[in-house]
C-alpha positions in Angstrom: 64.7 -124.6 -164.2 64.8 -121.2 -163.5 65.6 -119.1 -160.2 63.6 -118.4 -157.1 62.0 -115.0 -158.9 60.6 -117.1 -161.6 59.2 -119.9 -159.7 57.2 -117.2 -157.5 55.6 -115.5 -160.7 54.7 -118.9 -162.0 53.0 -120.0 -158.7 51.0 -116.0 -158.9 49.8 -116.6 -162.4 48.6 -120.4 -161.5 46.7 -118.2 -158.3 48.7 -120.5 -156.0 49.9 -119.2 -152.9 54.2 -119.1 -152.2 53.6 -120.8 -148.8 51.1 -123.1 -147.1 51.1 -122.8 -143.8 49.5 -124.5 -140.7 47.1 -122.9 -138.0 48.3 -124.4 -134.5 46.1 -123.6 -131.3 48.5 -122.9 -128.2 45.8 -122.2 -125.8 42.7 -123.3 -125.3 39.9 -122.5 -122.2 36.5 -123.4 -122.5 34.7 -123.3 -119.4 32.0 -121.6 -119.4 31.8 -120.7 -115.7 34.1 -119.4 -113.0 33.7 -122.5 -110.9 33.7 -120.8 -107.5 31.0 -118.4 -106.2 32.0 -114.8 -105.5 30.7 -113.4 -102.3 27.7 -114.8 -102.7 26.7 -114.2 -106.1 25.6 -116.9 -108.7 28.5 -117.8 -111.3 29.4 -115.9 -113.9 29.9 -116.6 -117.6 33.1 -116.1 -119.2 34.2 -116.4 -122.5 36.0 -119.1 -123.7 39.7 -118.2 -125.0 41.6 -119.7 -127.5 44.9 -118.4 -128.6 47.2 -119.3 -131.4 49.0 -119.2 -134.7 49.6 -119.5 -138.3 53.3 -121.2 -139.2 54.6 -119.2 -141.8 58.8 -119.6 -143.1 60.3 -116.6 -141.4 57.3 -116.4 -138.7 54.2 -116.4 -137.9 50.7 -114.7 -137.8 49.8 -114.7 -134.2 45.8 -114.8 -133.5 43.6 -115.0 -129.8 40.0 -115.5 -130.1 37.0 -114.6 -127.6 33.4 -116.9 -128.4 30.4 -116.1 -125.9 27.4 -116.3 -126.7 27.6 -116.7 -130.1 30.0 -113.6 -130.7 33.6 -113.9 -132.0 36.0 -111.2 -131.3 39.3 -111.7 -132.8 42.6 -110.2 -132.0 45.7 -110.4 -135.1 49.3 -109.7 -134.8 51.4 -109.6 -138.2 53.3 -108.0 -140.4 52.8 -106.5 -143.8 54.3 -109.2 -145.7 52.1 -111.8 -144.3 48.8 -109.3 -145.9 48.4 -112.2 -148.2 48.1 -115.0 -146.2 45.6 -113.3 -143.5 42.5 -114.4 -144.6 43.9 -117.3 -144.7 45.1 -118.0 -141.1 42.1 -116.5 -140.1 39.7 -119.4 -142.1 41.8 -122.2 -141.0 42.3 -120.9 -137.5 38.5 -120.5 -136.6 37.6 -123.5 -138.8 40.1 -125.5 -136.6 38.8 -123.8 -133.3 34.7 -125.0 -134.0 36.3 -128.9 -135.2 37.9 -129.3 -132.3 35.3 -127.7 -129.6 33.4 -130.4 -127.6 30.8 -128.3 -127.6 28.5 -127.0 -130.8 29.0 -123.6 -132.2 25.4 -122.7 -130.0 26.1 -121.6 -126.9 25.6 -124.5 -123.7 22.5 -124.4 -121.5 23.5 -124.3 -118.1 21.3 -127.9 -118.0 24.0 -129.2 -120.2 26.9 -127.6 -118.0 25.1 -128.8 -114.3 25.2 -132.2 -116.0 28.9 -132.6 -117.1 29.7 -131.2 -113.6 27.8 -133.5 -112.0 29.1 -136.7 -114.1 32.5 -135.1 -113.4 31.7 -135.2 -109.6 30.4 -138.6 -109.6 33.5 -139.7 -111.4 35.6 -138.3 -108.8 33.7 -140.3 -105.9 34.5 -143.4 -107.9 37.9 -142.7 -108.5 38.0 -141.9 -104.3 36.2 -144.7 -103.1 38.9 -146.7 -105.5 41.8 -145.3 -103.9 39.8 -146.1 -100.1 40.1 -149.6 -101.4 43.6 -150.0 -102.6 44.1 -148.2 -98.9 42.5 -151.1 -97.6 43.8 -153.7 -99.2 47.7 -152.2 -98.8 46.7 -152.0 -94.8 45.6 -156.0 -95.2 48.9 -157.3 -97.1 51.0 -155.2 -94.2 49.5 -156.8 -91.8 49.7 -160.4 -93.4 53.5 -159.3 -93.7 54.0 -158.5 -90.1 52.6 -161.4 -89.0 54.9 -163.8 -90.7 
C-alpha cells in the first residue's frame, strides 16, 4: 500500500500531477461598449473582464483577465505551494475563457455590435407589444366579468 509520502513520489516519477484541479469563471463582462453616451461623445470601448479561479484542496489560485483588442493582460493571486500547478490554471482558465466567448478570439466590428443591438431592440418591441396585448385582452375578460 504504502503511506501518503510514497504515493506522492510515485505519482512525481510517473510525471503526474498530486491534484487535478478545475478552472471555474466567477465573473464574466463582455460588452464591448459603455452603452450610454458621455456628454456627448461617441461610446467607448472597454475591455471585457473575466474573473475566476483554479479549485485546488486547501485553496485556490485566483485569476482576473482583461481581452481588448486582441491583448490579454492577466492578473494571479497564489501562493508558493501552488508554483506547480500555475501554468496550469493559467491554460485551462484562458482555454475555458475563448470556449465559452460568443464572440471569436478577433476583436467585433462595431457592424457586428450595431447589429446584435439592434436585434436586441427589436426583440424588446416584440416582447412590449406582447405584453400591450395580454393588457388588452385582461381589460376584455374584466369587462365580460362585470357584466355578468
Amino acid at each position: 500500500m504504502g503511506n501518503l509520502a510514497d504515493k506522492r513520489r510515485l505519482r512525481e516519477q510517473a510525471g503526474e500531477k498530486i491534484h487535478k484541479g478545475e478552472a471555474v469563471i466567477t465573473e464574466k463582462d463582455e460588452m464591448m461598449f459603455i452603452p450610454f453616451v458621455q456628454s456627448g461623445n461617441p461610446d467607448e470601448k472597454r475591455p471585457w473582464l473575466y474573473k475566476g479561479f483554479y479549485r485546488m484542496p486547501d485553496g485556490e489560485i485566483t485569476m482576473e483577465l482583461k481581452r481588448i483588442d486582441g491583448y490579454m493582460e492577466l492578473k494571479l493571486g497564489s501562493i508558493d505551494n501552488y508554483k506547480d500547478y500555475i501554468h496550469i490554471a493559467v491554460e485551462e482558465f484562458i482555454k475555458k475563457i475563448y470556449n465559452e466567448s460568443p464572440h471569436e478570439a478577433k476583436s467585433i466590428s462595431i457592424e457586428e455590435h450595431d447589429t446584435e443591438t439592434d436585434i436586441l431592440k427589436k426583440e424588446i418591441l416584440r416582447l412590449q407589444a406582447d405584453v400591450e396585448s395580454a393588457n388588452k385582452a385582461k381589460d376584455k375578460f374584466q369587462e365580460i366579468l362585470e357584466t355578468i
